[in-house]
N, C-alpha and C positions, 0 to 999 in steps of 0.2 A: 392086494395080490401083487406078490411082486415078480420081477425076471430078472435073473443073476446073468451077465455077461455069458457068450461064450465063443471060443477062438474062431478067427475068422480065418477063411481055409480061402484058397486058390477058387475054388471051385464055384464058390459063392458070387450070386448075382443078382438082378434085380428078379429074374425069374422066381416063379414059386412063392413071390411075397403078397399074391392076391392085386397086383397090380394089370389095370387093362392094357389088351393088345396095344391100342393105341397110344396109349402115354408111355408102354416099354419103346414104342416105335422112338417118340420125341424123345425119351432118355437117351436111348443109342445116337441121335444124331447128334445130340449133345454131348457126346465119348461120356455121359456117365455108367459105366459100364455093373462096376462092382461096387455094393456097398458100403461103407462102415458099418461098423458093430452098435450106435445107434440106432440108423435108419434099417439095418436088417431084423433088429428086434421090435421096433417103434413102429412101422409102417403095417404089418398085416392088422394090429389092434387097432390103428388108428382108422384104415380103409371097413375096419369092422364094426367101429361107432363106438369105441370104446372110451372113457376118459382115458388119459395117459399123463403119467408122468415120468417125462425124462430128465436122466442125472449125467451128462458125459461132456467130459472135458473139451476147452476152446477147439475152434479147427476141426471138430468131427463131424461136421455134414448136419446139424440139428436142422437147418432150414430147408433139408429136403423132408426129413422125417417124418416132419408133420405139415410140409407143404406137396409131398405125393398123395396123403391122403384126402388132403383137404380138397386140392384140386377133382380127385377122384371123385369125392363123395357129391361135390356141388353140382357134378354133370346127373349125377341119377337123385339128387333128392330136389327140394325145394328152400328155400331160405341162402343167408349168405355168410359167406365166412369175414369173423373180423381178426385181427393180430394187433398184439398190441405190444409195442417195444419202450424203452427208456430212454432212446438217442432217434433224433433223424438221420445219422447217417444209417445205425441199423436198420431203420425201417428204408431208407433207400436201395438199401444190399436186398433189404427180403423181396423188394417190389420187383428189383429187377432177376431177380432168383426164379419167384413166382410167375412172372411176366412170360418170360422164357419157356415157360413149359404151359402154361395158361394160355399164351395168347394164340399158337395154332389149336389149341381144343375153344377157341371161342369165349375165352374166359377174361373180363374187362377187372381191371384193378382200380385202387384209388387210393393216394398218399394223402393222407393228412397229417402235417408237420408245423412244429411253431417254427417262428423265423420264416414262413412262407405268404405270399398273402393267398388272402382267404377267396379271392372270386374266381380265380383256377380250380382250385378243391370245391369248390361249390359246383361250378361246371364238371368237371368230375363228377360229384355224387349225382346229379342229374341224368347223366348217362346210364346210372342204376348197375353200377360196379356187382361184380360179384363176390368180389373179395376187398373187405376194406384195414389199408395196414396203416397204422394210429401210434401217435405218443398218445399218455393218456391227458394230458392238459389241452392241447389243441382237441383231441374228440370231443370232450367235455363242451368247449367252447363253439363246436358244432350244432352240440345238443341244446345249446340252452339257444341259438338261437336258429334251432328248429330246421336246421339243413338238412338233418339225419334224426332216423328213428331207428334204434336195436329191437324193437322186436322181432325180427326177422332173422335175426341171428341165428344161425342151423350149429354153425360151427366156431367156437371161441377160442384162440391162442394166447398165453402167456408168455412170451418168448424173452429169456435173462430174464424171471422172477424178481430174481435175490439180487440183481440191481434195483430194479421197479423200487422193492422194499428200503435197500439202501437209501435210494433220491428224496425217498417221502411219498413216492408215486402210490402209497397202498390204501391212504382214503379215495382217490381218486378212482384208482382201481375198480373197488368196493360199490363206489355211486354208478361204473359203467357195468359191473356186474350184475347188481341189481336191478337195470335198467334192460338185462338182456333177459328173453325165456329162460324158466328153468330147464324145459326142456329141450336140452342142448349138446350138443358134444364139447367137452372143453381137455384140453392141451395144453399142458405147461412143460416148458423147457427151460435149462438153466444149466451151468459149469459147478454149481454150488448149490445146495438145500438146506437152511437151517432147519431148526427145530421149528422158529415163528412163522417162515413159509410156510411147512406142512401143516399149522396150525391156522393158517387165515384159507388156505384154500380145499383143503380135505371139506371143509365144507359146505364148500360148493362145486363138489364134484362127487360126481355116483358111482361109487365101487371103484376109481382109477387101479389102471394099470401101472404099477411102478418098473421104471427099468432102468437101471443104475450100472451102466459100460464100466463105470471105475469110481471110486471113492471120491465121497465130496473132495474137492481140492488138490487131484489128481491130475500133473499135467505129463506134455509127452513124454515118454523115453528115449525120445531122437535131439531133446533139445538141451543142451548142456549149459550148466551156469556158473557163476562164479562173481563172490565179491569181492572189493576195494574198499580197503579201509582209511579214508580219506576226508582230510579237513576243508570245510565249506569252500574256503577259498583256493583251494588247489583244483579241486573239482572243472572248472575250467581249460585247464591246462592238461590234468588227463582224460580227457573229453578229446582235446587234440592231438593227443597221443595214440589214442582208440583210432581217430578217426582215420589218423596215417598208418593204425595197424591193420584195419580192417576196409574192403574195396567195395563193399557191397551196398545196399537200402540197408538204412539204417533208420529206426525207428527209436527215438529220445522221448523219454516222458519225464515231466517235470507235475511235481507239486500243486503249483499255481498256474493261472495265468499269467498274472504278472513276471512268474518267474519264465516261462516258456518262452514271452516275450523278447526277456534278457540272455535265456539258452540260443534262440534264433537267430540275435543280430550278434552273438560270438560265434556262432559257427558260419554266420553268411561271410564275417573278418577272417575265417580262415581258409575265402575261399570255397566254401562245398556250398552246391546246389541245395537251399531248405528251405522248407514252407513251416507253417504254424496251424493249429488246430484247435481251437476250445472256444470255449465259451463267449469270448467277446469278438470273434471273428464272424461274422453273417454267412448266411447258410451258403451264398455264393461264392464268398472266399473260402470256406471248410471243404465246398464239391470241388472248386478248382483247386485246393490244396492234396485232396486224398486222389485225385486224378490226374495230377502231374507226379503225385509218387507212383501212382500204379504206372506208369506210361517212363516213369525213369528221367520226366523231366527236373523233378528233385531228388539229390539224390538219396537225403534227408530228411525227416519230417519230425518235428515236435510236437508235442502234444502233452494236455492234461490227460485225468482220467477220462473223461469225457470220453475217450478212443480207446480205450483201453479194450472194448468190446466193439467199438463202431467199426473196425478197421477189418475188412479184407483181402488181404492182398499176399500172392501168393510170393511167395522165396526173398523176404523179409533174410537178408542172413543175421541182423544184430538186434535184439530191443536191446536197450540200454537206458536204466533205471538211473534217472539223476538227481533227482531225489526217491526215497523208500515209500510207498505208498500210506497214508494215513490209514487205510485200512488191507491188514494181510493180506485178507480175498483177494483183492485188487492185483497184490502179485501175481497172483495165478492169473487172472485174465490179460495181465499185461504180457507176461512173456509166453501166452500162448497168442500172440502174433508171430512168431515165429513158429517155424516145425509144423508147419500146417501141411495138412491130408498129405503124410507119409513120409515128409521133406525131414531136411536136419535143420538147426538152428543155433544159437548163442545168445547167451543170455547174461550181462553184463550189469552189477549194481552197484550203488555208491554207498557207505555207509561212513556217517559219522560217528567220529571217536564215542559220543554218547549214546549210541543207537543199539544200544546191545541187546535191549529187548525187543525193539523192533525187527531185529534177526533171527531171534529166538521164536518171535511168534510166527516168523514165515516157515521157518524151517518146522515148528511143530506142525505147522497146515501140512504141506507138503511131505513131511513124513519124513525127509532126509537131513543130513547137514551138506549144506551148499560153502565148498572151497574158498578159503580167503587166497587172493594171489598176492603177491607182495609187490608193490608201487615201484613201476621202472623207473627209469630216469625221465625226466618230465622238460616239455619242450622251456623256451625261458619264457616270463611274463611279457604280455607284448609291452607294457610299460617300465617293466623294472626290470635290471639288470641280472636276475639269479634264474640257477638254471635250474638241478637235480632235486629232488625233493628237499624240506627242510628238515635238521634233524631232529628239531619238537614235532614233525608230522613221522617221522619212523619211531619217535617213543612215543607217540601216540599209538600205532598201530601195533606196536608191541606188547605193548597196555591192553589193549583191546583185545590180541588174540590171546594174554596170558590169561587175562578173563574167563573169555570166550572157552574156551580150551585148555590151558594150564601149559599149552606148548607153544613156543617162540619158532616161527618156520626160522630156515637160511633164507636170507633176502636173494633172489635172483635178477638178474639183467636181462630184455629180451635185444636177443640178435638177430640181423637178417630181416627185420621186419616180422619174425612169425611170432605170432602169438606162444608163449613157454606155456609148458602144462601145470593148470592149476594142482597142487598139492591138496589130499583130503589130509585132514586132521585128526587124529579119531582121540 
């Protein structure tokens, strides 16, 4: 069964979507007032026991969707809700989503996350949570030593699928699905749906509701983009040219670790507030890292993909792609950290001279062609003496957009500090 979008008007509320008096009480004191176009399609099926699956882009409110329902349902049925996410920070954003609205209706949570130790979460589960939000490696590791038992499970969440799948997470998946009742209600959300998604879980879900707000790989209309066509080692240099063009939180994603490491202590050299995020940082430096950018004590923050979905934080004004993501999907989630719930945004990438398929495949996702701007004048190296760009990197990027396009832009200059208007090519 599916549900096609449809326009979201003024008038529209949490009213009329089968939601109790009491929990509109707690949404309103929360200013959640009006919905998105997921949660207004997604919540009556969900509070009605239905499976569901949602398709809408970053920044749409997916963790109320299917956490008003769930809340709802827990208070009149018997059993417990679990969630299960592919990052701890994600699952720390749903806890505290859920919390918030859970915890005046009496409703107890419980995180379990790797990187954490395990006799907190143990105490936890002993308190007999109602709702339990999970990577699915650390649940696993529950289960095998007998902390937790899913048959209980009333209500099951998927939430970012099509990362799960990505990581590898989908035997693991598979052994907690297994592990729970069939009969259940279960809930999958995602920015993306391939084909192998609907393929591993249509069959373990009964009659789902499909509701798809906007096309796989659909991101905002408020967030504007634009690429640089730019040699490895310049990359640094207009990194700092960005950074003196633009005043805002600025959110950098790099490739690797390693490389985010090397992105970090060049931008701490020029001076801006920045923390670091991924993989080799512990879970204590990752919360103090995304909580001194939420709080504006950085004013910067890098990161892997790892965040690319863990992150939310509202009036982000730059992501800025410093290296291309190894997987296109990835663009969509990364520059939907910006332009979230209703905001504008900017969206800045680096592309090397050989990456021309790698543009091509983001741009097919995404459905448009995103503007090459042409390379200002660039601050000098802090070790060598040269300043403006080189001119094998401007016949490089001529190269690239004859390619690309078969048209050579005018190279422009930006003045005043303002950002010049990216050029489409067509």
């Amino acid at each position: 069964m599916n549900s096609s979008a449809t326009p979201q008007t003024s008038e529209q509320t949490f009213h009329g979507l089968g939601i109790a008096p009491k929990v509109l009480q707690i949404l309103e004191t929360l200013r959640f007032r009006v919905p998105t176009p997921i949660q207004h399609q997604a919540i009556p099926s969900g509070i009605e026991g239905k499976d569901v699956i949602g398709v809408a882009q970053t920044g749409t409110g997916k963790t109320l969707a299917f956490g008003i329902p769930m809340l709802q349902r827990l208070l009149a049925i018997e059993g417990r809700g679990l969630v299960l996410l592919p990052t701890r920070e994600l699952a720390l954003q749903v806890d505290e989503t859920l919390a918030k609205i859970g915890r005046p209706l009496g409703l107890r949570t419980a995180v379990l996350i790797g990187g954490a130790p395990m006799g907190p979460q143990v105490a936890s589960l002993r308190r007999d949570p109602h709702i339990v939000i999970a990577t699915p490696g650390r649940l696993l590791d529950h289960m095998e030593q007998k902390t937790i038992r899913l048959d209980h499970v009333a209500i099951l969440v998927l939430d970012e699928a099509d990362r799960m799948l990505d990581m590898g997470f989908w035997t693991q998946v598979r052994r907690i699905i297994a592990a729970a009742p069939k009969n259940r209600q279960t809930m999958l959300f995602s920015a993306t749906l391939s084909r192998e998604i609907m393929a591993l879980v249509t069959g373990h879900m009964k009659l789902p509701v499909r509701i798809e707000v906007a096309p796989s790989g659909t991101i905002s209309g408020r967030v504007t983009q634009e690429f640089f066509v730019v040699r490895k080692e310049e990359k640094m240099r207009l990194l700092e040219k960005i950074l003196g063009d633009y005043t805002g939180s600025t959110l950098v994603f790099s490739r690797t670790k390693h490389g985010a490491k090397r992105i970090t202590r060049g931008v701490s050299a020029m001076g801006h507030r920045v923390a670091e995020i991924h993989g080799n940082r512990s879970l204590s430096q990752r919360r103090d890292a995304l909580e001194g950018f939420k709080t504006g004590r950085y004013r910067v923050l890098v990161a892997t993909d790892i965040a690319s979905r863990g992150i939310d934080v509202k009036d982000i004004e730059l992501v800025l792609n410093y290296d291309l993501p190894m997987d296109s999907t990835d663009y969509v989630h990364r520059i939907g950290r910006t332009a979230r719930a209703g905001a504008a945004g900017h969206a800045i990438s680096f592309a090397e001279p050989n990456q021309k398929r790698e543009v091509r495949d983001i741009e097919r996702l995404i459905r448009k062609t995103v503007p090459i701007s042409a390379l200002p004048s660039l601050p000098p190296p802090r070790a060598l003496a040269q300043s403006a760009p080189s001119s094998a990197g401007r016949r490089e990027q001529h190269s690239f957009q004859r390619r690309r396009t078969g048209f050579v832009p005018r190279f422009h200059q930006r003045r005043g500090g303002r950002r010049p208007h990216a050029r489409s090519h067509r």
